[in-house]
Structure formats: structure tokens, C-alpha cells
C-alpha positions in Angstrom: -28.0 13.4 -7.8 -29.2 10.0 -8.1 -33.2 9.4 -9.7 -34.0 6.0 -8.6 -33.5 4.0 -5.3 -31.2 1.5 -7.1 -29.1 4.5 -8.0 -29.1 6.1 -4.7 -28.1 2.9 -3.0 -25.2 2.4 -5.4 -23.9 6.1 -4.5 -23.9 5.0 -0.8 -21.9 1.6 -1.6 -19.8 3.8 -4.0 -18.8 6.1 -1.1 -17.9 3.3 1.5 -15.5 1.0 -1.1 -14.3 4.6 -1.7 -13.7 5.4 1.8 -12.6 1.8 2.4 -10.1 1.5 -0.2 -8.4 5.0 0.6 -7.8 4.0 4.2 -5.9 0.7 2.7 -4.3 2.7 0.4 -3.5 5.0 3.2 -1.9 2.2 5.1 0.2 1.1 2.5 1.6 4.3 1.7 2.6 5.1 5.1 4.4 1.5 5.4 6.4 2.5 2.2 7.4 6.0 3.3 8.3 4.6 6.5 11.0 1.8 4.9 12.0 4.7 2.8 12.8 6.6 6.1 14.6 3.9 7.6 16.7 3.4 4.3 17.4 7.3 4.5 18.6 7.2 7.9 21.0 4.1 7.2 19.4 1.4 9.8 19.7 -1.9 8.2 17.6 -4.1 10.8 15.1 -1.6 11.0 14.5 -1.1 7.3 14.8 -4.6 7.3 11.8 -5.0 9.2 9.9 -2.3 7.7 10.4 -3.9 4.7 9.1 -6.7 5.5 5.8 -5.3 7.3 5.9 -3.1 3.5 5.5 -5.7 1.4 2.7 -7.9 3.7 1.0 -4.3 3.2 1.4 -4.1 -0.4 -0.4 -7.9 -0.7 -2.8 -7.4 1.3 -3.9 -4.5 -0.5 -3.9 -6.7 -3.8 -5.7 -9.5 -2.7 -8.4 -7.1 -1.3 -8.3 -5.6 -4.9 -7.4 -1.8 -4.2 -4.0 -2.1 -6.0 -2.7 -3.9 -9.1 -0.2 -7.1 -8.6 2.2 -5.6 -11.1 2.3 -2.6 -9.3 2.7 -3.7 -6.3 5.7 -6.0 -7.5 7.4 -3.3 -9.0 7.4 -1.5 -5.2 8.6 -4.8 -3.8 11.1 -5.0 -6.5 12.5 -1.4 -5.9 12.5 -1.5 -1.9 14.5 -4.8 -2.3 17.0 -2.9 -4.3 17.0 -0.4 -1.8 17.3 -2.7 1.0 20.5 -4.8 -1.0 22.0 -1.5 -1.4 21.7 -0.6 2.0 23.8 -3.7 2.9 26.9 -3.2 0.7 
């Protein structure tokens, strides 16, 4: 439990970036799994699209500063991979 008012203010700003950054993280997961899902399934101009609104998800999260650039690269990189696959 938090002593002073400074501290006890900084818990309740804690708990709402906290809050905050799990629903982006959220967001971003759910765009991911649903490109995977369209990948699985075999619908190029679907996962095409879901690809694309992946990856907007994935930078937005960066510049907002819940997720690393790198990692969200590598994700881009690997759902690219997936996507070229898909089209051969």
C-alpha cells in the first residue's frame, strides 16, 4: 500500500497506462490471430486485408510505446512470409 499522496497517485496512473496498454495490446493480438486465421483457411484477399489492418495495428501500438519496433517488425516480417507463401 502506498505511504504518501505522491505514491498513491502514481499507483492510480500505474493502473490506467496498465489498463490502457493491455487493451492495445489486446487489439493487436486479435488482429494477428485473425490474419493467422485467414492464412489457415487459405483466403488470399482476405488475409490480404487482414494483413494489412495487422500491421497498421502493430504501428500503432509502437508509436503509442506499448510494444518494441523490433518486435513488431519481426511480426510484420513473418505474416509477410506467410502471406507470399499463401500466394504460390
Amino acid at each position: 500500500m502506498a505511504n504518501t499522496k505522491s505514491a498513491e497517485k502514481r499507483a492510480r496512473t500505474s493502473e490506467k497506462r496498465r489498463m490502457y496498454n493491455k487493451s492495445i495490446k489486446s487489439r493487436v493480438r486479435t488482429m494477428v490471430a485473425k490474419f493467422e486465421q485467414a492464412v489457415l483457411s487459405g483466403e488470399r484477399e482476405s488475409a490480404s486485408a487482414r494483413y494489412v489492418q495487422a500491421a497498421s495495428a502493430l504501428d500503432k501500438a509502437v508509436s503509442k510505446g506499448v510494444l518494441h519496433k523490433n518486435l513488431a517488425a519481426r511480426k510484420k516480417s513473418r505474416m509477410a512470409k506467410k502471406l507470399a507463401a499463401l500466394g504460390q
